[in-house]
N, C-alpha and C positions, 0 to 999 in steps of 0.2 A: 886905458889899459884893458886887455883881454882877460875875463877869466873862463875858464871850463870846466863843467860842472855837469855831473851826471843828470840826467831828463827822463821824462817817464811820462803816461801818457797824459799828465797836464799839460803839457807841452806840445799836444796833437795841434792846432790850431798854426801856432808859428810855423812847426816844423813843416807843415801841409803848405802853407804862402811860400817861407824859402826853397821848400823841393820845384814849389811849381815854377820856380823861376831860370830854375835850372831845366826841367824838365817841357816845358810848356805849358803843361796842364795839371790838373789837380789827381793825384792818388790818397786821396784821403783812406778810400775804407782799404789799402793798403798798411797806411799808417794804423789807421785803426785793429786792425788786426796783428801786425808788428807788436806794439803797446801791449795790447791783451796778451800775447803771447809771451812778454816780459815780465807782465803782472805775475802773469803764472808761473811760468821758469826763470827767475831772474839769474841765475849763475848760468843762462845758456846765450844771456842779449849785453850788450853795452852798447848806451844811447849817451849821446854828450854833446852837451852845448854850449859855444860860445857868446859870450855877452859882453857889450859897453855899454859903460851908462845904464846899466839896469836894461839893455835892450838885446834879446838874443839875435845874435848878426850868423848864426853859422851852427850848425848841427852835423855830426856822423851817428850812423849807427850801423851795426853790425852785428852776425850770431855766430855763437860757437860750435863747432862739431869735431866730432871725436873719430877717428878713421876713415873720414874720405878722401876723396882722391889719391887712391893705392896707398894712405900709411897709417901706423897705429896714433899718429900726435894729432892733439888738440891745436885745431886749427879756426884762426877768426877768419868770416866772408863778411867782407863791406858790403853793403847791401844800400845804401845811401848817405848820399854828405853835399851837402849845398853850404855857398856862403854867400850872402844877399849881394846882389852888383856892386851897390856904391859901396863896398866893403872888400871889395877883390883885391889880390896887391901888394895887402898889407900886413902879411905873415900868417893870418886867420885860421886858413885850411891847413896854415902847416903846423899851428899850436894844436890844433886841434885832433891833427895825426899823431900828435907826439904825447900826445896824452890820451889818446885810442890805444897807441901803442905801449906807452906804460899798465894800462889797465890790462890790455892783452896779457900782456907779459906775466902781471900780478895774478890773469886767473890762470896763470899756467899754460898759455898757450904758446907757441912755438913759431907760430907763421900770423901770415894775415894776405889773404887771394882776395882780389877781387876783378872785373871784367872793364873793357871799356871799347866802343865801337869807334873803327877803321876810320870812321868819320867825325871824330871828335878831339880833333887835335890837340885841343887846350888843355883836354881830363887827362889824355895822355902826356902832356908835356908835364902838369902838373905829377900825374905819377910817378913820373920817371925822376923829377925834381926831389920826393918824399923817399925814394932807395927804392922802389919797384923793380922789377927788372921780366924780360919776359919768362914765361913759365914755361918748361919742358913738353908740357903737353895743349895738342891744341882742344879750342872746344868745338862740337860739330853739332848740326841742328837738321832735322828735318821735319819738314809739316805732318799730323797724320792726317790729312783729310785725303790726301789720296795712300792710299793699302797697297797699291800693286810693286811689285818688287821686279 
């Protein structure tokens, strides 16, 4: 049985192993900074993890903000969410949204953005799977290392 349970940064060490597994590589002083930053704001971060067996198999987390992107509502940004390989499959990421999303809800928040690259099929099939849908606006990037206009 899955349960999910709010995390913080005791939890730096797992959540650092399951992100890298998703990610390739380690962002720890990511995480670590994340964490410190919920230490300190905690009505601004929701961190949650699932576990069996006493074994955490799956983390989100995400920060709250209040009038971005063009509106005045309190808005959650997923910011990361892995659920360990042999664990994929089996409802995890989606208990786990669905209780991202009650917590949303509870601190008042109204929406919940998050991003996913052209080249990652799975995150997006998975999103689309959790009620995502695409957003009205797109996002644009530019390098500064070159200035000329």
């Amino acid at each position: 049985m899955t349960k999910v349970r709010f995390i913080d940064k005791e939890s730096l060490d797992t959540v650092v192993a399951l992100d890298s597994t998703t990610n390739g590589g380690s962002r720890r002083d990511f995480f670590i900074k994340r964490f410190d930053a919920q230490e300190k704001h905690p009505d601004a971060f929701i961190s949650m993890g699932a576990t069996e067996a006493g074994k955490m198999v799956g983390f989100v987390c995400c920060h709250m903000l209040q009038g971005e992107f063009g509106g005045d509502e309190l808005i959650a940004v997923l910011d990361a969410m892995a659920v360990e390989p042999d664990s994929r499959g089996r409802g995890i990421g989606h208990e786990l949204m669905e209780q991202l999303i009650k917590a949303i809800r509870d601190s008042g928040g109204e929406g919940l953005r998050t991003q996913a690259g052209w080249d990652q099929p799975q995150v997006i099939d998975f999103f689309s799977s959790t009620g995502f849908r695409m957003a009205p606006r797109l996002i644009l990037e530019r390098s500064t290392r070159d200035v000329r206009f």
